[in-house]
TORPA-4810 file (N, C-alpha, C, O; in nm, 3 decimals):
<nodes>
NODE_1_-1.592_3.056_0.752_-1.451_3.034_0.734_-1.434_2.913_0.642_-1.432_2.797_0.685_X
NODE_2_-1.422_2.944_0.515_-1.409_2.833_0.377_-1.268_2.784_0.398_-1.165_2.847_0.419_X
NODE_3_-1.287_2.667_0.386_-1.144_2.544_0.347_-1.144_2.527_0.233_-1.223_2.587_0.159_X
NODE_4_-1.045_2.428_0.186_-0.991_2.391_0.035_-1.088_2.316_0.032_-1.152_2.314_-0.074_X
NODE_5_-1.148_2.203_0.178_-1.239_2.133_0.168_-1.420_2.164_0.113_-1.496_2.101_0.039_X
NODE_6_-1.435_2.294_0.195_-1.533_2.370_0.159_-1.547_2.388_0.008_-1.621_2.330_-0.072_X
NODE_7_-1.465_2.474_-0.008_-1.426_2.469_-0.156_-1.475_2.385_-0.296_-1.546_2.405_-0.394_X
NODE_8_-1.383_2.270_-0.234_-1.398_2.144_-0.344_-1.542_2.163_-0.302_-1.555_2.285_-0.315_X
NODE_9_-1.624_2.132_-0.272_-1.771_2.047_-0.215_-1.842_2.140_-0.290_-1.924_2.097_-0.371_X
NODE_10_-1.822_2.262_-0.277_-1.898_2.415_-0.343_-1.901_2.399_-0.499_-2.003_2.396_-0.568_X
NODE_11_-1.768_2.389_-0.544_-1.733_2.387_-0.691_-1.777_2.278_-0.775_-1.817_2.277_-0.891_X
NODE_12_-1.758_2.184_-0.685_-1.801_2.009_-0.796_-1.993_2.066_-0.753_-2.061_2.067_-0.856_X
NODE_13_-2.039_2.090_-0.676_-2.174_2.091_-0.694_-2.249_2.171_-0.815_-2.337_2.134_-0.892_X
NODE_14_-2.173_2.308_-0.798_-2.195_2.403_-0.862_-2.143_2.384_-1.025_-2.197_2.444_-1.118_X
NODE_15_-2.040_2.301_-1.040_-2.007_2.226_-1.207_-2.082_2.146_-1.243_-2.082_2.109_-1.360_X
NODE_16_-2.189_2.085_-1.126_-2.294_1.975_-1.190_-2.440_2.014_-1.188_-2.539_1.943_-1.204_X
NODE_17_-2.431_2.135_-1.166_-2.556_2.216_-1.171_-2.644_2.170_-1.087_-2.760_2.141_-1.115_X
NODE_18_-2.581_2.159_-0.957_-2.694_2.074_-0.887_-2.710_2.202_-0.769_-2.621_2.284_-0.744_X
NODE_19_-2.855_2.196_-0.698_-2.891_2.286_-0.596_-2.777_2.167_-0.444_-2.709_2.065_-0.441_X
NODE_20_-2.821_2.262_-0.362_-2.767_2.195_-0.217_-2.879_2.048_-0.211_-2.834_1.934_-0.209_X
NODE_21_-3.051_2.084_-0.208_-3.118_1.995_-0.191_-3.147_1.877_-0.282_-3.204_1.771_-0.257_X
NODE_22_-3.089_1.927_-0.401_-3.061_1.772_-0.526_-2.924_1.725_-0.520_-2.884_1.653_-0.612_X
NODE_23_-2.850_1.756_-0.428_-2.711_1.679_-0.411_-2.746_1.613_-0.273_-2.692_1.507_-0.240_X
NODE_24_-2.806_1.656_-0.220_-2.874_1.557_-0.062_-2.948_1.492_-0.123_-2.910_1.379_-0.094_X
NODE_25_-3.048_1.477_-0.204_-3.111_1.345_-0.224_-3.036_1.280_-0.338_-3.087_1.169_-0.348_X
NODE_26_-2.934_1.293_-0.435_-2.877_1.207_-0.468_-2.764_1.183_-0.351_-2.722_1.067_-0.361_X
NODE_27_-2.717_1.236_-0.270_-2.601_1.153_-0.220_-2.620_1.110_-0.100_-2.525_1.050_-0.049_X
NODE_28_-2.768_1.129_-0.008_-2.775_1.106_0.122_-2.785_1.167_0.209_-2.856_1.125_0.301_X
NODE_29_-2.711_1.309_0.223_-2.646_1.351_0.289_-2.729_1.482_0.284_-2.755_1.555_0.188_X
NODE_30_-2.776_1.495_0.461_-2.857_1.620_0.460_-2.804_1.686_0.391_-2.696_1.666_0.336_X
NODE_31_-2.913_1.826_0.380_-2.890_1.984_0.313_-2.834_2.014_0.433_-2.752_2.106_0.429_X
NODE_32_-2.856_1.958_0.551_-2.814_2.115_0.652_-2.663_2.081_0.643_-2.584_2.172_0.667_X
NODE_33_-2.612_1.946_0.607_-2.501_1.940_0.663_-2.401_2.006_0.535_-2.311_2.085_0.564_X
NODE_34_-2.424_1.968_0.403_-2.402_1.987_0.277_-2.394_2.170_0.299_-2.308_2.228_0.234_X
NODE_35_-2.462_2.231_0.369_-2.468_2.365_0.384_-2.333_2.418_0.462_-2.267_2.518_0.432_X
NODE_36_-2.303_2.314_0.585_-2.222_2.382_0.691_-2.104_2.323_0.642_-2.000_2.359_0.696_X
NODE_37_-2.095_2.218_0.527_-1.968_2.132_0.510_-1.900_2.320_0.373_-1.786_2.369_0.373_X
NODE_38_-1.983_2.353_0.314_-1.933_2.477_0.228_-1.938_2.599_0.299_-1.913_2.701_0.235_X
NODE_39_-1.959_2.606_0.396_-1.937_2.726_0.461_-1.813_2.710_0.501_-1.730_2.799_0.485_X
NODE_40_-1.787_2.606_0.553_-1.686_2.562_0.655_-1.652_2.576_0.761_-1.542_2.602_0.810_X
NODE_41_-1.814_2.547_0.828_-1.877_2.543_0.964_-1.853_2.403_1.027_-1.816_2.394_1.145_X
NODE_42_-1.870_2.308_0.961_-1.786_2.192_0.988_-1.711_2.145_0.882_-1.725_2.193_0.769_X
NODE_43_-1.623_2.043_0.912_-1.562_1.941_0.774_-1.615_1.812_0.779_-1.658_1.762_0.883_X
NODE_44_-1.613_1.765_0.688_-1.719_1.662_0.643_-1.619_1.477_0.665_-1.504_1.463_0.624_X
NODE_45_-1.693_1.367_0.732_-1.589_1.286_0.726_-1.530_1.253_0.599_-1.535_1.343_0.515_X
NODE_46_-1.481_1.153_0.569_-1.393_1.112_0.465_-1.538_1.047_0.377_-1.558_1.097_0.267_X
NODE_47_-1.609_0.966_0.412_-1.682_0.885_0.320_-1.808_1.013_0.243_-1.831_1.022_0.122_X
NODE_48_-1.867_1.094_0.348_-1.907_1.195_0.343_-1.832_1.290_0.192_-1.881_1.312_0.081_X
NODE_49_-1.734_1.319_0.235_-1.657_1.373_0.189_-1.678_1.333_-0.003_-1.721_1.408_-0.091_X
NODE_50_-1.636_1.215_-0.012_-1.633_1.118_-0.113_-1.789_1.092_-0.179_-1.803_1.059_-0.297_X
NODE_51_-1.903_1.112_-0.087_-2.046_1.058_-0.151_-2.046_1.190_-0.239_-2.044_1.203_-0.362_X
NODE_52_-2.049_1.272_-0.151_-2.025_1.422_-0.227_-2.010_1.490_-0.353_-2.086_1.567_-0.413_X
NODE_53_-1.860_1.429_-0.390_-1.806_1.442_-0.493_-1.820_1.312_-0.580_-1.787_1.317_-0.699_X
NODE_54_-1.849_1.239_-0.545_-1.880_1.103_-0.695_-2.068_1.142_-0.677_-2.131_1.047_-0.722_X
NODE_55_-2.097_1.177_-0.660_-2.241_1.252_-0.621_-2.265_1.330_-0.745_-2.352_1.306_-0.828_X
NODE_56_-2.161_1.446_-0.747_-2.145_1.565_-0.851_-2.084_1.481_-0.937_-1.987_1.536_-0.990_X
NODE_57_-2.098_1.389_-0.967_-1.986_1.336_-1.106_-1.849_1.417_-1.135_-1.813_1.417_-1.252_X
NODE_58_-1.775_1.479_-1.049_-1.676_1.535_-1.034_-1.538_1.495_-0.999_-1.510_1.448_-0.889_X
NODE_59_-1.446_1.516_-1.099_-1.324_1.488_-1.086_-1.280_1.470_-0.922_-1.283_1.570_-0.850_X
NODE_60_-1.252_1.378_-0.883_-1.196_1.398_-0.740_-1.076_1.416_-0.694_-0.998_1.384_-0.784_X
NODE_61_-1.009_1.457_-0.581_-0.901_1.538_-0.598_-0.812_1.379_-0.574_-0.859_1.273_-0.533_X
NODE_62_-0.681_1.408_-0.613_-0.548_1.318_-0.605_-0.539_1.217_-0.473_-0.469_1.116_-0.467_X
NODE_63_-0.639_1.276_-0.355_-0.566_1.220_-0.216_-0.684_1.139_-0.222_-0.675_1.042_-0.147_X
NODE_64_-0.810_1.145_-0.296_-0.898_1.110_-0.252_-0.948_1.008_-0.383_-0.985_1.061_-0.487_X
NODE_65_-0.945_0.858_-0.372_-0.965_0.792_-0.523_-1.134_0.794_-0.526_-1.205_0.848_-0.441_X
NODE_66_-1.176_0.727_-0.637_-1.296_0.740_-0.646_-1.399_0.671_-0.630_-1.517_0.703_-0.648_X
NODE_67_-1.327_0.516_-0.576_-1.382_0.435_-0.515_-1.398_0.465_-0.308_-1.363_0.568_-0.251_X
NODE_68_-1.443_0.376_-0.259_-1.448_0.345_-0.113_-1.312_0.404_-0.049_-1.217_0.386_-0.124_X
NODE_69_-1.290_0.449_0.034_-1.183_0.473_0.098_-1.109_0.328_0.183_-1.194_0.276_0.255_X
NODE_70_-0.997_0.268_0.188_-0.943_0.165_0.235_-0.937_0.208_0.356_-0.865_0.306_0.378_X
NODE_71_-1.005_0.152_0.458_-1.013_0.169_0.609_-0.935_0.044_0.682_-0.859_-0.033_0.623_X
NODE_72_-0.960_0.039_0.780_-0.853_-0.104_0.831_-0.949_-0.204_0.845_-0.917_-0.313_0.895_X
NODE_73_-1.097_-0.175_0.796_-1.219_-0.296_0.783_-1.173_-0.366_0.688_-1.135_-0.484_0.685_X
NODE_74_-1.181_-0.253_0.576_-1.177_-0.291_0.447_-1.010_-0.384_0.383_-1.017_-0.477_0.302_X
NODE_75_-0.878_-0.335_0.440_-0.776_-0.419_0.430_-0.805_-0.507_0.502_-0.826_-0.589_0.412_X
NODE_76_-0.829_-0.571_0.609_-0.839_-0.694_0.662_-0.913_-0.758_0.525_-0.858_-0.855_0.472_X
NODE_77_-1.001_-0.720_0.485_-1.078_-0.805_0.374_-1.005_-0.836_0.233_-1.036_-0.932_0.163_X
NODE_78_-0.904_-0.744_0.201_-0.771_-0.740_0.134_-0.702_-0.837_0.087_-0.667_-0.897_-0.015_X
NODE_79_-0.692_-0.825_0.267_-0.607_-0.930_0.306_-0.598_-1.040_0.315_-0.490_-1.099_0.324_X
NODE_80_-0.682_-1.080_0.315_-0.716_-1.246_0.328_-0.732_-1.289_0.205_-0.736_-1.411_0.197_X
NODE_81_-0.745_-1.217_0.080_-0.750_-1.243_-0.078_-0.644_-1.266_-0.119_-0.614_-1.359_-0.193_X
NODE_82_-0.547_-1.151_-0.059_-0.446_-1.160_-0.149_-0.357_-1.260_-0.034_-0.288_-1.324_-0.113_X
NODE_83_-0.335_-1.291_0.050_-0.236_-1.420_0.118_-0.295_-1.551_0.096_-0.226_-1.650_0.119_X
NODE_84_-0.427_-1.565_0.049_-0.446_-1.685_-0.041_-0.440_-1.674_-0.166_-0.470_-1.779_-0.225_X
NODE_85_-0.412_-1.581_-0.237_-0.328_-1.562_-0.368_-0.206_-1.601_-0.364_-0.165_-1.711_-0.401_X
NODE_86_-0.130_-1.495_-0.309_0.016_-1.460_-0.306_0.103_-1.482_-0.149_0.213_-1.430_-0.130_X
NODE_87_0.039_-1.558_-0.054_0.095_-1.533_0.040_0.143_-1.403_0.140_0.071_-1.306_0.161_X
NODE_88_0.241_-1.417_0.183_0.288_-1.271_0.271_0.337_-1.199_0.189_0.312_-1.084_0.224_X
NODE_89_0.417_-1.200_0.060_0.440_-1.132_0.000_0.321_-1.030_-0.041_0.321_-0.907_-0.034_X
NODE_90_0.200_-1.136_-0.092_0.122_-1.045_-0.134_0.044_-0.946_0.015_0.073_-0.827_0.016_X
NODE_91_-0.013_-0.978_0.087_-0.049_-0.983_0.238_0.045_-0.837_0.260_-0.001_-0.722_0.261_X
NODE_92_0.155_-0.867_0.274_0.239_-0.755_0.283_0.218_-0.601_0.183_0.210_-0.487_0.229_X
NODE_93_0.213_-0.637_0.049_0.144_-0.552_-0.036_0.027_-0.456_-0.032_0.012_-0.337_-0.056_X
NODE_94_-0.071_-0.582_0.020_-0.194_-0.455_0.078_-0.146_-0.364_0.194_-0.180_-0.246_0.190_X
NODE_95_-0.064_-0.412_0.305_-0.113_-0.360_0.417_-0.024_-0.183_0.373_-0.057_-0.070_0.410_X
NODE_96_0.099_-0.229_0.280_0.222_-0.142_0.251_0.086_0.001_0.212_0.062_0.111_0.262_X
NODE_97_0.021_-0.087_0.087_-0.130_0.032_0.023_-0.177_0.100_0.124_-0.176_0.221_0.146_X
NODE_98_-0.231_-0.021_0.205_-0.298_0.102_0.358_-0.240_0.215_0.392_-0.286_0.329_0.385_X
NODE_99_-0.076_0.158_0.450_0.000_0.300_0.490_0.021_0.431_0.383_0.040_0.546_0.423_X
NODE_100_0.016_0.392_0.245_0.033_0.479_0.197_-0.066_0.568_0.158_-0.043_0.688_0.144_X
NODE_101_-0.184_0.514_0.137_-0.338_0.596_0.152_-0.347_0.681_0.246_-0.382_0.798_0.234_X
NODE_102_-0.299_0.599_0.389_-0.306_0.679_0.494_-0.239_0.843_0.421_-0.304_0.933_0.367_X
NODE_103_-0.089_0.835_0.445_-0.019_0.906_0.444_-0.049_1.026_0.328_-0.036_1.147_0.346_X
NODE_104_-0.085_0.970_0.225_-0.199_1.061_0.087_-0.288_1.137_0.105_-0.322_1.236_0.040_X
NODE_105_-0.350_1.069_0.243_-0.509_1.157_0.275_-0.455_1.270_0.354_-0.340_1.273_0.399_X
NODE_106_-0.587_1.408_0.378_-0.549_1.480_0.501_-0.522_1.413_0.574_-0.517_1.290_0.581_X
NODE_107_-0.491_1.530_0.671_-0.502_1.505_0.835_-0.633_1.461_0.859_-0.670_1.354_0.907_X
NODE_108_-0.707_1.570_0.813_-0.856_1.588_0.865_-0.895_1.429_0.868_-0.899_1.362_0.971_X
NODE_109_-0.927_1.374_0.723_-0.958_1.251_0.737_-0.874_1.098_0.744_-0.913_0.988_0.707_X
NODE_110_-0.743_1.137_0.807_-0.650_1.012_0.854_-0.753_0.946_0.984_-0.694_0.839_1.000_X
NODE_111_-0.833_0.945_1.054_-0.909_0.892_1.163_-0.994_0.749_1.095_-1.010_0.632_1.129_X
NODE_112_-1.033_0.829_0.992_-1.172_0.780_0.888_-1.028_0.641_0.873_-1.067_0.548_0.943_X
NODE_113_-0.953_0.621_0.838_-0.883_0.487_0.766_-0.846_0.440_0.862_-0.798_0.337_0.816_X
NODE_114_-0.827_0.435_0.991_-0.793_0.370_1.109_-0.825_0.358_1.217_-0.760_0.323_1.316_X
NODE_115_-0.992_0.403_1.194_-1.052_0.399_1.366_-1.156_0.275_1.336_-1.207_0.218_1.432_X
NODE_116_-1.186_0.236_1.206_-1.297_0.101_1.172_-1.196_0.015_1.240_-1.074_0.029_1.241_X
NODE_117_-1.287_-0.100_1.314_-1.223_-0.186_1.394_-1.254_-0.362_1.265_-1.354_-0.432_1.250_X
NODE_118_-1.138_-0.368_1.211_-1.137_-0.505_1.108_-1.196_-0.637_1.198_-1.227_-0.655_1.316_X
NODE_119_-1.193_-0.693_1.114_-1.309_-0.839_1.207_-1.152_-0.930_1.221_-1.062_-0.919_1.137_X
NODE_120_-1.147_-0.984_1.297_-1.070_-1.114_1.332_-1.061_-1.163_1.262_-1.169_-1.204_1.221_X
NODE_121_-0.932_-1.212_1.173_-0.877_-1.333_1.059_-0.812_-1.444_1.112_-0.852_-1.560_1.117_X
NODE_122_-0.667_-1.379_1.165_-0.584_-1.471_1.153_-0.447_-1.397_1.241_-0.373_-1.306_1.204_X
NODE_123_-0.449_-1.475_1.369_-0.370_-1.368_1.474_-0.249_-1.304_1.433_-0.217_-1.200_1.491_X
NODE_124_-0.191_-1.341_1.361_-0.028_-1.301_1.322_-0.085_-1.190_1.277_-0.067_-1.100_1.359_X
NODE_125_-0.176_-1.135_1.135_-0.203_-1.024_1.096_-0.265_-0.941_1.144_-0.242_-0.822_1.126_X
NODE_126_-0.386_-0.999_1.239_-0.442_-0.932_1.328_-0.390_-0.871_1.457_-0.453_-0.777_1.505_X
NODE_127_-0.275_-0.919_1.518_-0.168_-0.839_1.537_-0.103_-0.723_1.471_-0.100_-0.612_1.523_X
NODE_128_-0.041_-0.757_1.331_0.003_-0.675_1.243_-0.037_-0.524_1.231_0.023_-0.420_1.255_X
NODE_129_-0.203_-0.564_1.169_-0.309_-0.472_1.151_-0.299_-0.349_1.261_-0.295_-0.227_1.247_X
NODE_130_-0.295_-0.451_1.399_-0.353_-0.317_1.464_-0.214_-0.238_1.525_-0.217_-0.135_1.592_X
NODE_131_-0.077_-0.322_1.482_0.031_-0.269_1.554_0.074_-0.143_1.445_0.134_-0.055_1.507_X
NODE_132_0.060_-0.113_1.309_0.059_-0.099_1.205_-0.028_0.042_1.276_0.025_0.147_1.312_X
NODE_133_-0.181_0.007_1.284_-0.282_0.126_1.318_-0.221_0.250_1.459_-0.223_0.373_1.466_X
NODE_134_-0.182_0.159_1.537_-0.122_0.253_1.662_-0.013_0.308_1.610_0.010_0.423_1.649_X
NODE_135_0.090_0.245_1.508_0.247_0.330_1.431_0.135_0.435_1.376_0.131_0.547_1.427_X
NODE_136_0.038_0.396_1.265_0.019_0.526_1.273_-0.067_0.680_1.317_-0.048_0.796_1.280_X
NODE_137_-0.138_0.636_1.384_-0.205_0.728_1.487_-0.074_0.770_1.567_-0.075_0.893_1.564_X
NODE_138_0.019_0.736_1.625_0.110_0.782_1.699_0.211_0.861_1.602_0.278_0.947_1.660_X
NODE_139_0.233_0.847_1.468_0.329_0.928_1.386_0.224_1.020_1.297_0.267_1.110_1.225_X
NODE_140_0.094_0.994_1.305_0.026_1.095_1.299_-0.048_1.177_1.373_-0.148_1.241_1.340_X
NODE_141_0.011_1.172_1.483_-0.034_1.267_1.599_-0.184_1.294_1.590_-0.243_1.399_1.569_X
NODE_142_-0.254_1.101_1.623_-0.376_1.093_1.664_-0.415_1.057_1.733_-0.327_1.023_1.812_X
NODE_143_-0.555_1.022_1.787_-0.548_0.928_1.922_-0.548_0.774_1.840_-0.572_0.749_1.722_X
NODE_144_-0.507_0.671_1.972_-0.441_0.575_1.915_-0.619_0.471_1.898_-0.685_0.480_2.001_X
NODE_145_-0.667_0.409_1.815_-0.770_0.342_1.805_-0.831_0.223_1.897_-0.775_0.113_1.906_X
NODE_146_-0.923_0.249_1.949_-0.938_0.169_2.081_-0.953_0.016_2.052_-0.979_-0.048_2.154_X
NODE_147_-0.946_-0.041_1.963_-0.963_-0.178_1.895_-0.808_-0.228_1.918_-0.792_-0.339_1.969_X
NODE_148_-0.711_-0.160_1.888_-0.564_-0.172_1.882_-0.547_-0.201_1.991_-0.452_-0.277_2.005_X
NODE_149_-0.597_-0.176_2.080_-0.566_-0.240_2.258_-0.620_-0.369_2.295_-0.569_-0.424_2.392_X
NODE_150_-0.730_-0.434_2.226_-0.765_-0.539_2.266_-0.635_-0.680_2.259_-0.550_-0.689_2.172_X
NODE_151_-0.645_-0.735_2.325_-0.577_-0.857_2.369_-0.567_-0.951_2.254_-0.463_-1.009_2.220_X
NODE_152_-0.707_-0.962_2.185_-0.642_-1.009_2.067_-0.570_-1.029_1.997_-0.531_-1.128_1.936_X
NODE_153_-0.534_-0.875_2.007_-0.456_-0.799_1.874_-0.293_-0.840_1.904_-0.207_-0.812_1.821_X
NODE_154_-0.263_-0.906_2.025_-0.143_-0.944_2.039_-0.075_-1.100_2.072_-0.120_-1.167_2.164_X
NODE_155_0.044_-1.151_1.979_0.110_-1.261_2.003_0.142_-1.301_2.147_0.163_-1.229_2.245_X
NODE_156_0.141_-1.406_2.140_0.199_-1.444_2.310_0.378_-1.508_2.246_0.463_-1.552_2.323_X
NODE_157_0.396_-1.495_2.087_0.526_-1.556_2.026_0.568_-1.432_1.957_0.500_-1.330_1.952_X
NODE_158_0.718_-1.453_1.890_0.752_-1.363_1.807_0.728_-1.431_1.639_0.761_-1.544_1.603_X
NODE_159_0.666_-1.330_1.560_0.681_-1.313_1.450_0.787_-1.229_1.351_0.804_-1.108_1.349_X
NODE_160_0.838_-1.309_1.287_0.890_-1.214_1.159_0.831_-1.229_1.049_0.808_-1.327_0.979_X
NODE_161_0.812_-1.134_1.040_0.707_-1.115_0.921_0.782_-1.221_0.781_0.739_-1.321_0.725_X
NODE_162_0.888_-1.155_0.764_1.006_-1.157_0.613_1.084_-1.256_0.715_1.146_-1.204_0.808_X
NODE_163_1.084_-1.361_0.705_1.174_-1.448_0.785_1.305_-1.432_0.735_1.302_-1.462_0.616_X
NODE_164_1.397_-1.405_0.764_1.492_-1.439_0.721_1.629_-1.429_0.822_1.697_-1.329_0.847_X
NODE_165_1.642_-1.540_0.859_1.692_-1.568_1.002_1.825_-1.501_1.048_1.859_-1.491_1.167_X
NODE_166_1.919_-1.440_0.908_2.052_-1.402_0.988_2.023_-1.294_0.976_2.120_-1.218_0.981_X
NODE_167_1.861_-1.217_0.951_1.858_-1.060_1.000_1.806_-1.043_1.120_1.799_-0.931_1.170_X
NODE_168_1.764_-1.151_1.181_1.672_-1.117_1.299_1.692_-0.994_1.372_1.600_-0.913_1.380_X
NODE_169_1.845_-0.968_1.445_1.874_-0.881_1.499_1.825_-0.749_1.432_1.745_-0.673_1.487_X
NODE_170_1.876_-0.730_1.316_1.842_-0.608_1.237_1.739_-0.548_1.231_1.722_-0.426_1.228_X
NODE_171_1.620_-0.684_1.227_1.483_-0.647_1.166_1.427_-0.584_1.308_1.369_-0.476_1.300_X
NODE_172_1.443_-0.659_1.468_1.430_-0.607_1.553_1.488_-0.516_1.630_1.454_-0.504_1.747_X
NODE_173_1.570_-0.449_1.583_1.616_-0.293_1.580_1.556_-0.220_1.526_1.533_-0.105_1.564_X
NODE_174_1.518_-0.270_1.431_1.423_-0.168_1.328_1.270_-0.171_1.342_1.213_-0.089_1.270_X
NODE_175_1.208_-0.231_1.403_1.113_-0.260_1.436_0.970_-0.158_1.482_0.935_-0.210_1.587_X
NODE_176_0.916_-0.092_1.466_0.860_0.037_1.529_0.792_-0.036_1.686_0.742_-0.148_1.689_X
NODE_177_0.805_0.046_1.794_0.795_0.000_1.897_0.606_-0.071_1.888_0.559_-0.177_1.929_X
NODE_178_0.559_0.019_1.833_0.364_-0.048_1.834_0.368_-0.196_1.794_0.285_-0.268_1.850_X
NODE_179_0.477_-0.266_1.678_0.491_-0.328_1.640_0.595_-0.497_1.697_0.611_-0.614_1.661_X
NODE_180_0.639_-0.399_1.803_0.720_-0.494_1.893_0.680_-0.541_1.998_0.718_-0.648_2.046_X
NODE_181_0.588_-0.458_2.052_0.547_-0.464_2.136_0.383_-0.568_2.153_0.314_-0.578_2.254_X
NODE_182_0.364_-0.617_2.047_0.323_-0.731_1.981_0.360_-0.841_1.950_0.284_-0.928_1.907_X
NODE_183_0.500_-0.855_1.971_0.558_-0.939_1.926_0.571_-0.979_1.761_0.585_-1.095_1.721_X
NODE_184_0.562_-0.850_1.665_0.573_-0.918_1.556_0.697_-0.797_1.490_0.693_-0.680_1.526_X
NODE_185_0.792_-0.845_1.400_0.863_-0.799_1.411_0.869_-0.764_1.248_0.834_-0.850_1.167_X
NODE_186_0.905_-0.663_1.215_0.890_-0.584_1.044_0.954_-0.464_1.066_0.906_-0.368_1.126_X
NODE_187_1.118_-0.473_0.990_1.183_-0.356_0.975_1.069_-0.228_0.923_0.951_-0.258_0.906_X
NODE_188_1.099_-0.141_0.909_1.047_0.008_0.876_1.015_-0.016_0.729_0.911_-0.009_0.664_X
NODE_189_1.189_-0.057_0.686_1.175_-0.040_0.518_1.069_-0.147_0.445_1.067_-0.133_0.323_X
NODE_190_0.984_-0.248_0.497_0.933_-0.350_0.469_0.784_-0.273_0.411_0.707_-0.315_0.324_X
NODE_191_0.774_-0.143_0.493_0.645_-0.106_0.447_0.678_0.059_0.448_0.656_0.121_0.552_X
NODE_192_0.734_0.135_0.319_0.755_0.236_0.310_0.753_0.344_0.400_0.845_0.412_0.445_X
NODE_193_0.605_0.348_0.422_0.586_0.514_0.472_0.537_0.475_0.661_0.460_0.530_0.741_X
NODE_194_0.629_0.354_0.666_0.619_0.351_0.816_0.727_0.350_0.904_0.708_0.347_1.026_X
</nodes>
């Protein structure tokens, strides 16, 4: 039973003239699995997915860039570049990227960008991060990431992200509950596709 996923994996191999067993030793990735990922006996994770096709030197599709996939490891690391650049403004910028990668990728591989558990920075974001990860596992009807529950991950104060004091009310109306319930507070519109 072939997928679009199957598919792609079949076609970029087969445009680079490569057998199943010279795309496993350039990309890693058993033959057996490289076998069942084109049948579409299983689907392949996201990074998987990706060794694959930059493997075949092959155009990769729109949802999928051609670098690393941005996981919530990898924005925490982002993150801390760009808020000693640019502050929250910038800080805010990456995390906005995250959600929208998310929302770009399948279903299949929405897990792959939000189940890596990011290392500890800096509690306000590290809050953020994981209130951010449960909005979206819960609006993407996934399970919610078991890192997102740790104690850490939450203020004992309120944050506003975008301070700006005569919206308070507003911003915490608007607030997505994963995100309140943290105590940090970021209207919807602050980060597009959340």
């Amino acid at each position: 039973m072939a997928s679009e996923v199957s598919d792609k994996i079949k076609q970029a191999r087969q445009e680079a003239g490569l057998t199943q067993e010279e795309l496993a030793t350039i990309s890693g990735v058993a033959r057996s699995l490289i076998a069942r990922y084109e049948t579409g006996v299983h689907q392949p994770t996201a990074s998987n997915f990706l060794k694959l096709l930059n493997s075949c030197k092959s155009k990769t599709p729109s949802y999928c860039p051609p670098w690393e996939m941005t996981t919530s490891t990898t924005v925490a690391g982002s993150l801390i570049k760009a808020l000693e650049v640019s502050g929250s403004h910038g800080g805010l910028g990456v995390v906005r990227e995250w959600v929208n990668e998310f929302w770009r990728t399948p279903n299949w591989a929405r897990p792959d960008i939000i189940d890596p558990e990011p290392h500890l920075f800096e509690e306000r974001w590290d809050a953020l991060l994981a209130g951010v990860a449960e909005h979206l596992a819960f609006r993407g009807r996934l399970r919610v990431p078991r890192w997102t529950m740790s104690s850490s991950r939450f203020l004992d104060y309120g944050w506003w992200v975008v301070d700006l004091e005569g919206l308070h009310g507003v911003v915490m109306r608007d607030t997505p509950p994963a995100l309140m319930s943290r105590n940090v507070f970021l209207d919807r519109g602050s980060l597009e596709s959340i």
